[in-house]
N, CA and C atoms as an extended XYZ file, in Angstrom:
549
Properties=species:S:1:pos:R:3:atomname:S:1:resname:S:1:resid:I:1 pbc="F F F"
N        66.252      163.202       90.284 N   UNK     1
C        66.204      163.117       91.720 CA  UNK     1
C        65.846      164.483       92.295 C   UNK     1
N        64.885      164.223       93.361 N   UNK     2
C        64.703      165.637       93.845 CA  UNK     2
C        65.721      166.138       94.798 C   UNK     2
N        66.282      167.665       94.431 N   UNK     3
C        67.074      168.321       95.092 CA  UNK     3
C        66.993      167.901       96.569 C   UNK     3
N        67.913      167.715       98.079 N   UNK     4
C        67.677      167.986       99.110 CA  UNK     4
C        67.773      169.422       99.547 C   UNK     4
N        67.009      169.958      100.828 N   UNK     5
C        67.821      171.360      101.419 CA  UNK     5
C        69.687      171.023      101.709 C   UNK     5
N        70.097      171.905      101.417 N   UNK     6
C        71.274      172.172      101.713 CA  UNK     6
C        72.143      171.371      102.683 C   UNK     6
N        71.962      171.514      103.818 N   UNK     7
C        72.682      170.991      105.177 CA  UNK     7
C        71.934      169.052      104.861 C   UNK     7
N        70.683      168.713      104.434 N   UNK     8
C        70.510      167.538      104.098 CA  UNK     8
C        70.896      166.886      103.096 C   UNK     8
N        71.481      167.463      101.929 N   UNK     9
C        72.479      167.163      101.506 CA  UNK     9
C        74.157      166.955      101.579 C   UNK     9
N        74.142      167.792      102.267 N   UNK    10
C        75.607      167.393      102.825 CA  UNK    10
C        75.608      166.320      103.579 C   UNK    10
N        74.666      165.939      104.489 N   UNK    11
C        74.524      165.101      105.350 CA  UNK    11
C        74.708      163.988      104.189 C   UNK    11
N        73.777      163.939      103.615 N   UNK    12
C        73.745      162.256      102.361 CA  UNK    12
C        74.820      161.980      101.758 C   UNK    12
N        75.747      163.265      101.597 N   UNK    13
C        77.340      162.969      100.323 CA  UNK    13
C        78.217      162.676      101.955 C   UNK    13
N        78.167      163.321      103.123 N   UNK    14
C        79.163      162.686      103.662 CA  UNK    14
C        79.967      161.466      104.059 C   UNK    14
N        80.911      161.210      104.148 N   UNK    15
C        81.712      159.946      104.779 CA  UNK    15
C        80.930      158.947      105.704 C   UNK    15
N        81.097      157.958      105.987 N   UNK    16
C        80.777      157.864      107.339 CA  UNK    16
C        81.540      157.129      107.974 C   UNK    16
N        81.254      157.450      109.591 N   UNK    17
C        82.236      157.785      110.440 CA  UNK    17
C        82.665      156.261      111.091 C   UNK    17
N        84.096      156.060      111.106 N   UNK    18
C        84.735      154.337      110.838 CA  UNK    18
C        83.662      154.008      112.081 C   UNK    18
N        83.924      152.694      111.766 N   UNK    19
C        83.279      151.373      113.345 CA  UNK    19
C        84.130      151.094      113.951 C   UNK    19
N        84.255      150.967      115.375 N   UNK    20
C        84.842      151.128      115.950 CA  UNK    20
C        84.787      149.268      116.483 C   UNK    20
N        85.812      148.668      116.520 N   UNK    21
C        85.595      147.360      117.141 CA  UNK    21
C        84.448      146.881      118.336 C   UNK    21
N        84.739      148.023      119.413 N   UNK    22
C        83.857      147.814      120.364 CA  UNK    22
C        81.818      148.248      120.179 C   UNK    22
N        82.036      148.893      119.371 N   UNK    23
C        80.484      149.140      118.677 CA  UNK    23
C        80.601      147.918      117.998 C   UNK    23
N        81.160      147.485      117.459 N   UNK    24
C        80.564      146.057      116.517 CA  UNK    24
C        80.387      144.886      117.663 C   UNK    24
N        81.406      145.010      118.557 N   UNK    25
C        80.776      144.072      119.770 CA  UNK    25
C        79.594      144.144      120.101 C   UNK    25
N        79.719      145.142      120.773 N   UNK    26
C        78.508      145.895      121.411 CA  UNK    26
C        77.330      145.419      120.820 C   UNK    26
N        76.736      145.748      119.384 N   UNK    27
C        76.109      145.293      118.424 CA  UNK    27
C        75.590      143.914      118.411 C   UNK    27
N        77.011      143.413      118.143 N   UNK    28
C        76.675      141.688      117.857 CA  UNK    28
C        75.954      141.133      119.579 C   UNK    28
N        76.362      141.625      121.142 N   UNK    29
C        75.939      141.335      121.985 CA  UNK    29
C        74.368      141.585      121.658 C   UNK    29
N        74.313      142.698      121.128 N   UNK    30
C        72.762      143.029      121.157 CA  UNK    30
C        72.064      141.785      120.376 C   UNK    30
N        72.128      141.636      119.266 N   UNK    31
C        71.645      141.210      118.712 CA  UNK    31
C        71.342      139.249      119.301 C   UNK    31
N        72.861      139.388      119.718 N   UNK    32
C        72.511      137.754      120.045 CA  UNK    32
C        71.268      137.808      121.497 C   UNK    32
N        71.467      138.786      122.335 N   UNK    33
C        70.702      138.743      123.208 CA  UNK    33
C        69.104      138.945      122.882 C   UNK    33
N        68.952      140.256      122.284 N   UNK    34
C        67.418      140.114      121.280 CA  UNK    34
C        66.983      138.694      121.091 C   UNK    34
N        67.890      138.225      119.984 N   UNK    35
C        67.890      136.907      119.709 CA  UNK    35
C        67.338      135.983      120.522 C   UNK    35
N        68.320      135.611      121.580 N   UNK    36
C        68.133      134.778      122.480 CA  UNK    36
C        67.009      134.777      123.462 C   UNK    36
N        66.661      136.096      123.570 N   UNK    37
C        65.488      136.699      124.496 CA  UNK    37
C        64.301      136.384      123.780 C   UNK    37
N        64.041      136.322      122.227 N   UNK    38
C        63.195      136.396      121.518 CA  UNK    38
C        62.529      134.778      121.730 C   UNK    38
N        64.085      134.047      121.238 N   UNK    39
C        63.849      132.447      121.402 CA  UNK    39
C        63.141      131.828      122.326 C   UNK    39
N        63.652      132.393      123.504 N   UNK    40
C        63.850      131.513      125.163 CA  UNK    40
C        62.375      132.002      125.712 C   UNK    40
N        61.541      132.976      125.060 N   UNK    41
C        60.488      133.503      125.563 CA  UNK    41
C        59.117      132.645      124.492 C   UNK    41
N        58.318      132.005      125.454 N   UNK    42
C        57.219      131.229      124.962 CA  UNK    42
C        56.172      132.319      124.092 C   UNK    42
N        56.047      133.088      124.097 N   UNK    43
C        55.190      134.597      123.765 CA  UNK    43
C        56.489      135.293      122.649 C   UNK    43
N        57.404      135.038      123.117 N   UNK    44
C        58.534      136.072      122.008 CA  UNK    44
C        58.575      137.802      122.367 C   UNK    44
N        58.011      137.704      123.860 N   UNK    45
C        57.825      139.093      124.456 CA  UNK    45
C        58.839      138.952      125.115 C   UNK    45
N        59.935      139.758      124.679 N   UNK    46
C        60.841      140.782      125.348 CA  UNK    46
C        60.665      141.910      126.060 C   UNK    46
N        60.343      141.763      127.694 N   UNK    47
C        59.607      142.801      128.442 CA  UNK    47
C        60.074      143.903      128.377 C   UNK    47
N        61.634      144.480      128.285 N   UNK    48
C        61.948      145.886      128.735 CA  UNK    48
C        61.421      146.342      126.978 C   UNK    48
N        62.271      145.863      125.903 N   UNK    49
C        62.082      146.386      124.529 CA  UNK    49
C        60.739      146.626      124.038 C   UNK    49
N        60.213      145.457      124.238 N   UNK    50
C        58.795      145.314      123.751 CA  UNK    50
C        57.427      146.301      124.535 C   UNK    50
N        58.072      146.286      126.172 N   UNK    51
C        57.166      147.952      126.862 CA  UNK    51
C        57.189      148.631      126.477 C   UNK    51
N        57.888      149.385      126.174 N   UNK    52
C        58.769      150.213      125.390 CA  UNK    52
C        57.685      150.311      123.728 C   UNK    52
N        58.027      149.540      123.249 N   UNK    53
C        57.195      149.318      121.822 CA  UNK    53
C        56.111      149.209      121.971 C   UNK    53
N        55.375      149.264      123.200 N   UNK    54
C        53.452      148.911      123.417 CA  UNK    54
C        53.370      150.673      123.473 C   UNK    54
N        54.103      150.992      124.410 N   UNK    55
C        54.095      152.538      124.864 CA  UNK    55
C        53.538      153.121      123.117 C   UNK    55
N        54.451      153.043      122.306 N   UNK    56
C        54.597      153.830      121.042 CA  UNK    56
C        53.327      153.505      120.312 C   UNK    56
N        53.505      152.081      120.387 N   UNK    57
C        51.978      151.200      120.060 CA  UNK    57
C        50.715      152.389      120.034 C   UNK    57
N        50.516      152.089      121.601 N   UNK    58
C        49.323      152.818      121.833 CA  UNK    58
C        49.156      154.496      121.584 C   UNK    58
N        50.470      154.844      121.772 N   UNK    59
C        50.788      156.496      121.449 CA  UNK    59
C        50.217      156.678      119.645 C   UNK    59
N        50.330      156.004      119.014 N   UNK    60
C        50.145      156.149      117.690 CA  UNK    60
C        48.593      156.086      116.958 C   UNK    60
N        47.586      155.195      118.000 N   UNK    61
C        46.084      155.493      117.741 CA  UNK    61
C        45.543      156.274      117.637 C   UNK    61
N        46.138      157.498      118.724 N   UNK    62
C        45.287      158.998      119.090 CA  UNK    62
C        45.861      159.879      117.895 C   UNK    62
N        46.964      159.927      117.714 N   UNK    63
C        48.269      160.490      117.017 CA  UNK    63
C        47.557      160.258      115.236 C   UNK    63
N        47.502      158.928      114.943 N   UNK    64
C        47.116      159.182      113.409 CA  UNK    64
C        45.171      159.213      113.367 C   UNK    64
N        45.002      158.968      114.606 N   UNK    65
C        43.336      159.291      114.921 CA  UNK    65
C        42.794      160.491      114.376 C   UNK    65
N        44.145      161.388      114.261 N   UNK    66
C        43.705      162.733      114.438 CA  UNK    66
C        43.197      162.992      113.230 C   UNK    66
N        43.816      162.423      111.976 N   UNK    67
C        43.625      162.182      110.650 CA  UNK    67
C        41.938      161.837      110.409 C   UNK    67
N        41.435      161.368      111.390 N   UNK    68
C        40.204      160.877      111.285 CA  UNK    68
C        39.346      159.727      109.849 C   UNK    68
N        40.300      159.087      110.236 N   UNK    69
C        40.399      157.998      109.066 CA  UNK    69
C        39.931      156.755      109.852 C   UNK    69
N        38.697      156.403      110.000 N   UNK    70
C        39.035      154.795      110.965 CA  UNK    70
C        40.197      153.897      110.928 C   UNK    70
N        40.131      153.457      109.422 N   UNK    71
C        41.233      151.948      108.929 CA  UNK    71
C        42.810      152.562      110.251 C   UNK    71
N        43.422      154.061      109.310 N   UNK    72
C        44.346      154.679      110.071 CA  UNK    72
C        44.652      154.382      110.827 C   UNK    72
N        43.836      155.107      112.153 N   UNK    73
C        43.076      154.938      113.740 CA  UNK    73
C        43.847      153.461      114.090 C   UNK    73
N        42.964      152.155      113.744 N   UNK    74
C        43.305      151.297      113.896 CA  UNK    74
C        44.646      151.121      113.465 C   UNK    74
N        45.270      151.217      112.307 N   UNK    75
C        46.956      151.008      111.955 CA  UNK    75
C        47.533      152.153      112.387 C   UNK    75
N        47.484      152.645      112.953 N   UNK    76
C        48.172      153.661      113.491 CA  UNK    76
C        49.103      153.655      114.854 C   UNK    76
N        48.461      152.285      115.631 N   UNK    77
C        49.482      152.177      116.513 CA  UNK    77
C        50.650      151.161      115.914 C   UNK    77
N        50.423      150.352      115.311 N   UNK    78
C        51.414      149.938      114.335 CA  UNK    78
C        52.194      150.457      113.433 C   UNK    78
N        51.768      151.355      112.741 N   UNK    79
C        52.613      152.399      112.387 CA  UNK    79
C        53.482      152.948      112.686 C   UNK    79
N        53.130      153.904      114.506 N   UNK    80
C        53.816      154.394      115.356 CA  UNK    80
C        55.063      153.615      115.852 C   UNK    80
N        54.571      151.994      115.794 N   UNK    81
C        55.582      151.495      116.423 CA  UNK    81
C        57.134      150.820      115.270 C   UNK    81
N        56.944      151.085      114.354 N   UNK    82
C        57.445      151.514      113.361 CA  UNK    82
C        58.320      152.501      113.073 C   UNK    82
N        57.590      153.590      113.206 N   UNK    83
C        57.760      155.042      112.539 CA  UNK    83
C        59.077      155.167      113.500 C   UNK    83
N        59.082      155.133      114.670 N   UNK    84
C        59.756      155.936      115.793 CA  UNK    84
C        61.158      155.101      115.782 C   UNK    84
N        61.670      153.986      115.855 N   UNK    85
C        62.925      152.955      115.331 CA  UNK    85
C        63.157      153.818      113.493 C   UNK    85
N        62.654      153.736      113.158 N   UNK    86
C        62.714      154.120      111.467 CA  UNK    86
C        63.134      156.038      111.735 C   UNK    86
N        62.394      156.471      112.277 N   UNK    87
C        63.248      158.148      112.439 CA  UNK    87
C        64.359      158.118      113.018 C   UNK    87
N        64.576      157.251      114.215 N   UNK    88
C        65.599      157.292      115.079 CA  UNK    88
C        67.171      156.842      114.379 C   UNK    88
N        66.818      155.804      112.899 N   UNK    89
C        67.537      155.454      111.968 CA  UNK    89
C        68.248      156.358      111.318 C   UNK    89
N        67.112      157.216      110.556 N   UNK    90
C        66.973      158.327      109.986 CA  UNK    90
C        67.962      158.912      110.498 C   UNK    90
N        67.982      159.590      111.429 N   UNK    91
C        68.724      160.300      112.311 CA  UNK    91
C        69.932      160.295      112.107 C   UNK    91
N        70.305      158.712      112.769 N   UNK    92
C        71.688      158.175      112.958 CA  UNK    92
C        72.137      158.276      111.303 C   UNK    92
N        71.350      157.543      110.259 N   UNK    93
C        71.822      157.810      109.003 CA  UNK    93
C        72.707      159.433      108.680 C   UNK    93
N        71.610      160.393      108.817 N   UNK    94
C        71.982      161.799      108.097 CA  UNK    94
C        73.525      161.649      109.019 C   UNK    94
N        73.350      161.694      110.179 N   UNK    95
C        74.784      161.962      111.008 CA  UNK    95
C        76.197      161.002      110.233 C   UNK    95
N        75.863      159.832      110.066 N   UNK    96
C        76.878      158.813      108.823 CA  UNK    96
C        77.300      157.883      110.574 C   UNK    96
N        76.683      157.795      111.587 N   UNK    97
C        76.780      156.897      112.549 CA  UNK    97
C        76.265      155.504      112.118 C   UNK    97
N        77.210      154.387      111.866 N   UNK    98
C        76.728      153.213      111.399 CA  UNK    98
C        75.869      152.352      112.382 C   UNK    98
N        77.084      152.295      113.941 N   UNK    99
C        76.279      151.844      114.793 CA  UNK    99
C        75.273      152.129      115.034 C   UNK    99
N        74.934      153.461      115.090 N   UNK   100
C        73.191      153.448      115.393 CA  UNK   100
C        72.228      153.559      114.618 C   UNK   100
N        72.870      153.747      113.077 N   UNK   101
C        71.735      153.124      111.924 CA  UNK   101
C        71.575      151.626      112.540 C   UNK   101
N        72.350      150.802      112.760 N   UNK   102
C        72.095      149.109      112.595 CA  UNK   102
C        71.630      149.223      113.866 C   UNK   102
N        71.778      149.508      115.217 N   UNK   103
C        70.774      149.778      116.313 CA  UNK   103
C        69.438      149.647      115.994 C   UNK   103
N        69.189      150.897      115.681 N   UNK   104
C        67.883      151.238      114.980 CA  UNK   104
C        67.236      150.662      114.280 C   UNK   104
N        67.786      149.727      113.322 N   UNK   105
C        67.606      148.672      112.649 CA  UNK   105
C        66.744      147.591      113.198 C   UNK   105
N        67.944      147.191      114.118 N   UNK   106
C        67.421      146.146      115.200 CA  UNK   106
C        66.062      146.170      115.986 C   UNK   106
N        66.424      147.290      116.258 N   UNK   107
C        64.972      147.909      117.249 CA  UNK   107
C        63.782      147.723      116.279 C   UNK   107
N        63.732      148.012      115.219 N   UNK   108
C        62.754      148.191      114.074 CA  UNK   108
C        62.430      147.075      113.456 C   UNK   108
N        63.175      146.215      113.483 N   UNK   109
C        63.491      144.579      112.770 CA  UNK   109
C        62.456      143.646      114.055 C   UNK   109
N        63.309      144.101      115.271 N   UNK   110
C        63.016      143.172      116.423 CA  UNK   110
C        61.280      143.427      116.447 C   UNK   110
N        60.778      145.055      116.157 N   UNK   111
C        59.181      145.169      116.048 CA  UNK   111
C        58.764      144.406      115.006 C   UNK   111
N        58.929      143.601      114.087 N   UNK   112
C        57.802      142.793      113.343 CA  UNK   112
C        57.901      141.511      114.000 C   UNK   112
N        58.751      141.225      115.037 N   UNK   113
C        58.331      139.748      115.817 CA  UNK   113
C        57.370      140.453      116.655 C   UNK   113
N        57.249      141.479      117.176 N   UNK   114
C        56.057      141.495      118.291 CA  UNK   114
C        54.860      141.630      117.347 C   UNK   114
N        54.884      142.397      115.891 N   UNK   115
C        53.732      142.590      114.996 CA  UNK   115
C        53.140      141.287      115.056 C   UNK   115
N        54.116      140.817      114.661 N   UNK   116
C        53.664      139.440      113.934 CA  UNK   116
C        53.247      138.302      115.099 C   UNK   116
N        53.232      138.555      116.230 N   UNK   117
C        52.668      137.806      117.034 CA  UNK   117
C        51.307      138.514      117.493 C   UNK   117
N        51.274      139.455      117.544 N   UNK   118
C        49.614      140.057      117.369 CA  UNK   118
C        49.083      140.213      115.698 C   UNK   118
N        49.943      139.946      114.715 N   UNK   119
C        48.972      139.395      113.753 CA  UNK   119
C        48.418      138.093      113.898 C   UNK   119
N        49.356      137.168      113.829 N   UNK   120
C        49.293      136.038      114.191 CA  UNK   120
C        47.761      135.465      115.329 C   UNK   120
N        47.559      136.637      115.730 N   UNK   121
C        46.488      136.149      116.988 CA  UNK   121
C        45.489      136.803      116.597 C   UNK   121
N        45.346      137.341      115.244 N   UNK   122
C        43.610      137.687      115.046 CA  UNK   122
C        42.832      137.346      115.026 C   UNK   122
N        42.822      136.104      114.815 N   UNK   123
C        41.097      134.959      114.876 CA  UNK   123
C        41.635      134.497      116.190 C   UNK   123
N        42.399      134.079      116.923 N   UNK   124
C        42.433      133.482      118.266 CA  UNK   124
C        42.023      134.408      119.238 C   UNK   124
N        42.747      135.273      118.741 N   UNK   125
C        42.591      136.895      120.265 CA  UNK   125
C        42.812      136.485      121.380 C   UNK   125
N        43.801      135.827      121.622 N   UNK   126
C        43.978      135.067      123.161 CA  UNK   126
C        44.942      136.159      124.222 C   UNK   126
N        45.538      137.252      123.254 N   UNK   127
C        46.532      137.961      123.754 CA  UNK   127
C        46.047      138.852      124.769 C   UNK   127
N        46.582      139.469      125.916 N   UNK   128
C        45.669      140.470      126.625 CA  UNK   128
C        45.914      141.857      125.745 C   UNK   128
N        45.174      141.984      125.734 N   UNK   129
C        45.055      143.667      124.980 CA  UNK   129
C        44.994      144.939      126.061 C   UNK   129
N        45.910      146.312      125.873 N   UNK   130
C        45.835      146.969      126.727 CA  UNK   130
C        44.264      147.753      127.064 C   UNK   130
N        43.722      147.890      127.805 N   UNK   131
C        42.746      148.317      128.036 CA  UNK   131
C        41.300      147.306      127.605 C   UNK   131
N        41.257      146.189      127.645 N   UNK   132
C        40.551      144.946      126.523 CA  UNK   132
C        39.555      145.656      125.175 C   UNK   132
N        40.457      146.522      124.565 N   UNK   133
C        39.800      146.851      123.829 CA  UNK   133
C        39.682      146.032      122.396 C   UNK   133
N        39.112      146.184      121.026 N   UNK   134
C        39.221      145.489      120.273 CA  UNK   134
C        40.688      145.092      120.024 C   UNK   134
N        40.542      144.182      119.130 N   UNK   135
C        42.174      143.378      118.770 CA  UNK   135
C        42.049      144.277      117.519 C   UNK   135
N        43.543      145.141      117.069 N   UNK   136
C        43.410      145.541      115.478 CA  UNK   136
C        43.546      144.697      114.694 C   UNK   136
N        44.223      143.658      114.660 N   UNK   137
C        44.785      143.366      113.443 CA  UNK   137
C        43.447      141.976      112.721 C   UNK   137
N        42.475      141.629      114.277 N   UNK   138
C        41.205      141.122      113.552 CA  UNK   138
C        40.633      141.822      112.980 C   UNK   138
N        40.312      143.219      113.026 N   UNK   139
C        39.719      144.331      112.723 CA  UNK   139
C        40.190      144.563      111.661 C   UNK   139
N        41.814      145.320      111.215 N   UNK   140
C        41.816      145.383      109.882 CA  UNK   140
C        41.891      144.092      108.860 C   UNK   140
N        42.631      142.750      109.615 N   UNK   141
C        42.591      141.901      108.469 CA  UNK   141
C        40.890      141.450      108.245 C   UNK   141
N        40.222      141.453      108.859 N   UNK   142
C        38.566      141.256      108.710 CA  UNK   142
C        38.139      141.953      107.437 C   UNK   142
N        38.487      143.286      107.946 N   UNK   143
C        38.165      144.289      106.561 CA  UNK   143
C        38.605      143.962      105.543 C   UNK   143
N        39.735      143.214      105.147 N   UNK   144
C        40.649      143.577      104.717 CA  UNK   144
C        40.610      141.965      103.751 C   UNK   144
N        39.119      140.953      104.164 N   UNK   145
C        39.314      139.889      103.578 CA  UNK   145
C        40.586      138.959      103.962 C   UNK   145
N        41.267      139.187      104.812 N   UNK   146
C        42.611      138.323      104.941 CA  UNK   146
C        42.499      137.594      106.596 C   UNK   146
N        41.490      137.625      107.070 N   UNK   147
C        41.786      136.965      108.422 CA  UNK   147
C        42.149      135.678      108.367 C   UNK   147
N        41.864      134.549      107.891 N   UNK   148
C        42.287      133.395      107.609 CA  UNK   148
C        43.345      133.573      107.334 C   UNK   148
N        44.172      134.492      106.627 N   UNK   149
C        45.942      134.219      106.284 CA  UNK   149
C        46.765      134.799      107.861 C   UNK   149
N        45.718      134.851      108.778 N   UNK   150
C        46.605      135.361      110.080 CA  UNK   150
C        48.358      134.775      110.427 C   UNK   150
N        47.884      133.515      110.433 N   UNK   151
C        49.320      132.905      110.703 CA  UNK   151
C        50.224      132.784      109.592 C   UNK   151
N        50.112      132.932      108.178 N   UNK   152
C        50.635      133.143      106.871 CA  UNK   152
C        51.199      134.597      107.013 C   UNK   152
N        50.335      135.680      107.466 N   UNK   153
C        51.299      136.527      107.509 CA  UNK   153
C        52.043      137.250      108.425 C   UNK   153
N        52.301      136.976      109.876 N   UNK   154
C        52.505      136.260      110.554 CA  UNK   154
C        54.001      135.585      110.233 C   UNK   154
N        53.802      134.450      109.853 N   UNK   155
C        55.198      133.901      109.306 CA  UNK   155
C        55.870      135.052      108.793 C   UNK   155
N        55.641      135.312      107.780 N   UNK   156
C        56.050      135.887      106.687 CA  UNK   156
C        56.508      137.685      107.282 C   UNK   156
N        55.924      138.301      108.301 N   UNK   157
C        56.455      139.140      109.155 CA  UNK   157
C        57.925      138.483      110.028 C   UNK   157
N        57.792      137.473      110.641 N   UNK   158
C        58.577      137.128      111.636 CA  UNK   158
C        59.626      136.568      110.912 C   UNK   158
N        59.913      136.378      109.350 N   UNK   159
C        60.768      135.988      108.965 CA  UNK   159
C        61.451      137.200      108.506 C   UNK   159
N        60.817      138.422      108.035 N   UNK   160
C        61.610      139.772      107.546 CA  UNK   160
C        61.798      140.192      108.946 C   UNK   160
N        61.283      139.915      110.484 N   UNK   161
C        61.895      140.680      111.439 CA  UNK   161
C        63.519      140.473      111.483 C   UNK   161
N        63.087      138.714      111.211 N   UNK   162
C        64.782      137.727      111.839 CA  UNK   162
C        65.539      137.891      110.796 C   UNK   162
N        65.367      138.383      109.494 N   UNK   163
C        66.322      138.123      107.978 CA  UNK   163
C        67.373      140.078      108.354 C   UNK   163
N        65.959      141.244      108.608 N   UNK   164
C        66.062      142.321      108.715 CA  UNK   164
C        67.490      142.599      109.734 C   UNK   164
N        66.909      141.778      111.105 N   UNK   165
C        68.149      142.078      112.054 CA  UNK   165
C        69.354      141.202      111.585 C   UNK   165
N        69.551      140.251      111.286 N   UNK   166
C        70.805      139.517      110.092 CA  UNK   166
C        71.218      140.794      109.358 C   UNK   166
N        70.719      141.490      108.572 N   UNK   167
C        71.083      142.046      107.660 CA  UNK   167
C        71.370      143.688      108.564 C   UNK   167
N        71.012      143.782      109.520 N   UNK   168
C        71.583      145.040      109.996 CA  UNK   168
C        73.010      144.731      110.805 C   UNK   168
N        73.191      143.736      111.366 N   UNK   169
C        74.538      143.439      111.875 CA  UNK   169
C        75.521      142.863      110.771 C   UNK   169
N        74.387      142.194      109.884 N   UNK   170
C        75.552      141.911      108.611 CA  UNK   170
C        76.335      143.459      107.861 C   UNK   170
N        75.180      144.457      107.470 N   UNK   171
C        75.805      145.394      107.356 CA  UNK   171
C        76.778      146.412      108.013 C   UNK   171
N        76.403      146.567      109.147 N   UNK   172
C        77.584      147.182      110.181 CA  UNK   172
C        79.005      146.066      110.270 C   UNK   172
N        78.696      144.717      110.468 N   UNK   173
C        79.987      144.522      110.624 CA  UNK   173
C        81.108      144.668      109.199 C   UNK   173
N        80.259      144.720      107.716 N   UNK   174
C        80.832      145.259      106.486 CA  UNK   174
C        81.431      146.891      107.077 C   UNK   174
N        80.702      147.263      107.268 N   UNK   175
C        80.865      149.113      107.352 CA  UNK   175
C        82.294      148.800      108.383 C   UNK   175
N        82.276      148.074      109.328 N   UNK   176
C        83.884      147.941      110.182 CA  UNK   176
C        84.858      147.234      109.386 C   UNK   176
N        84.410      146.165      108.515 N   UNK   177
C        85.685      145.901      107.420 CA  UNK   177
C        86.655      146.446      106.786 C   UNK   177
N        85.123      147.275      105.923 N   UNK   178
C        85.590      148.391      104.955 CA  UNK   178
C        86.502      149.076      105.823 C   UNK   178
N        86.192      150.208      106.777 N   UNK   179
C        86.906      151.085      107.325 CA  UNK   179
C        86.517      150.843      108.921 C   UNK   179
N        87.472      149.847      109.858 N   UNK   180
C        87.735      150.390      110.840 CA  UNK   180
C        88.334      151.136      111.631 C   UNK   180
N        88.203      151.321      112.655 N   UNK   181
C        88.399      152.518      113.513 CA  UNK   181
C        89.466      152.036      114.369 C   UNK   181
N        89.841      153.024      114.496 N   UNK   182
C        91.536      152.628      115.335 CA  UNK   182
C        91.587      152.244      117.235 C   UNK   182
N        89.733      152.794      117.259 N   UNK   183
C        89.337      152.435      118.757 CA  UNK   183
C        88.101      151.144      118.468 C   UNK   183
């Protein structure tokens, strides 16, 4: 295993810090509401979360553009929208904060239902696109020989979004089993 720096190692051997009943509430509200928001919405667009996730979206084209890679370019706002739930994890991880690893989780989980509904729409392209620029995911799955499996993968995204967020509240509410917190 490769050595960490110092202080990032300590971070990885430490404890982590009990769950507190009301964070596991807190949590489970989230999640059922995601949930429910996800359901009850004909599109599966969750406006405040999912703005939020276009923002990063589009922040991430220019950002791995820079790389000057076309394919990139194009996955790059997908990436971004990724990357930024996944550091924010990161984060909460090194600190040994459970709740906001499984937060983060969520947030990151809840992005492959929006993926997967703009995969899902690569041969249709019915979605509005910001600025009507090309659709990526016709673009890379085109390249990529896979446009016909649009809605195959697709499924298969939107089922690791919904299994992912299960498994981040499944794990936090373990982490409050194991050791809860006296608040």
């Amino acid at each position: 295993m490769i050595p960490l720096p110092g202080p990032v190692q300590e971070a990885w051997e430490a404890e982590w810090q009990p769950v507190g009943t009301p964070a596991l509430i807190g949590i489970t509200i989230t999640v059922l509401l995601l949930g429910g928001a996800a359901l009850a919405s004909e599109s599966g667009w969750i406006p405040l979360l999912d703005g939020v996730n276009l923002v990063f979206h589009e922040a991430g084209h220019p950002l791995f553009g820079i790389l000057g890679w076309e394919p990139l370019t194009i996955l790059g706002g997908t990436l971004m929208q990724l990357l930024v739930p996944l550091l924010a994890a990161g984060s909460f991880w090194l600190r040994r904060e459970a709740p906001g690893v499984a937060f983060a989780g969520l947030w990151g989980f809840e992005n492959l239902l929006n993926i997967a509904r703009y995969v899902g729409d690569a041969r249709a392209q019915v979605l509005p696109l910001v600025g009507g620029g090309e659709h990526d995911w016709a673009n890379l799955l085109g390249r990529w020989g896979l446009l016909a499996q649009d809605a195959s993968l697709a499924a298969g995204l939107r089922a690791l979004g919904w299994l992912g967020m299960a498994a981040c509240w499944g794990w936090l509410a373990w982490r409050w089993h194991r050791h809860p917190s006296s608040t």
